[in-house]
C-alpha positions in Angstrom: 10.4 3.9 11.4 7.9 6.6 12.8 4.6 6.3 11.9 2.1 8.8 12.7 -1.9 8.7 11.1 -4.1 9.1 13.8 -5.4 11.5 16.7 -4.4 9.3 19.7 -6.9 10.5 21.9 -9.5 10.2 20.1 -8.3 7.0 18.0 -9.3 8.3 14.9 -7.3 8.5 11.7 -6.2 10.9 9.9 -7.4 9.0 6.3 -10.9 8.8 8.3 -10.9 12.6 9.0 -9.4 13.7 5.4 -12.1 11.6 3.6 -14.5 13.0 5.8 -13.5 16.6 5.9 -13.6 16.4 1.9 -17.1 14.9 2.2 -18.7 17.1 4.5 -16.6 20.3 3.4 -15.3 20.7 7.2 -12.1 22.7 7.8 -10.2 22.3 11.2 -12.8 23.8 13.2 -15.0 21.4 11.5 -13.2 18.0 12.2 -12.7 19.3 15.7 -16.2 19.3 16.3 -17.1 16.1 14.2 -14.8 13.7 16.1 -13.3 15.7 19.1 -9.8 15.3 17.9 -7.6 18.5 18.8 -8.9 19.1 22.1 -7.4 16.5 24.2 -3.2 16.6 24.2 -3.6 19.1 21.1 -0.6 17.1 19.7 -2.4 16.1 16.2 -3.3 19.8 15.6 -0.4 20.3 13.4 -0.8 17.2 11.7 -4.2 17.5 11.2 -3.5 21.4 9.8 -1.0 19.8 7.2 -3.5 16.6 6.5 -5.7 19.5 5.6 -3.1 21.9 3.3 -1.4 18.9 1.9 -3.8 15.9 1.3 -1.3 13.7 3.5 -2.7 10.7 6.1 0.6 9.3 7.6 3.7 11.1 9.2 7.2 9.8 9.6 8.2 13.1 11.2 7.1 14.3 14.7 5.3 18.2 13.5 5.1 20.9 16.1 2.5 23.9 16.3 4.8 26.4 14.8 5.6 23.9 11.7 2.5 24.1 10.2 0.8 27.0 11.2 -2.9 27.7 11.4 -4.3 28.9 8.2 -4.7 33.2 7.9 
């Protein structure tokens, strides 16, 4: 089974970033700048833009850019 809950690149979670983005009030931009994560591969973008719409920490499904879009 697939399991996806972290930014690879930057080895943090996506638990560690929810909790904190709720904490600190920080949107995308926010965690981006807090832990780095987004800016390496760019991969966990779209996982981190549904961590942040949806409240969810851990994947089974590999997301793309255009499946969760960026916010308008």
């Amino acid at each position: 089974m697939l399991r996806i809950d972290r930014c690879v690149c930057v080895n943090v979670s996506f638990e560690e970033m929810l909790e904190t983005s709720r904490a600190e009030r920080l949107d995308q931009d926010g965690l981006e700048g807090r832990f780095g994560c987004c800016r390496g591969c760019g991969l966990c973008a779209p996982y981190v833009r549904r961590m942040l719409r949806t409240g969810e920490t851990c994947f089974g499904e590999i997301l793309r850019d255009g499946d969760e879009p960026a916010p308008a």
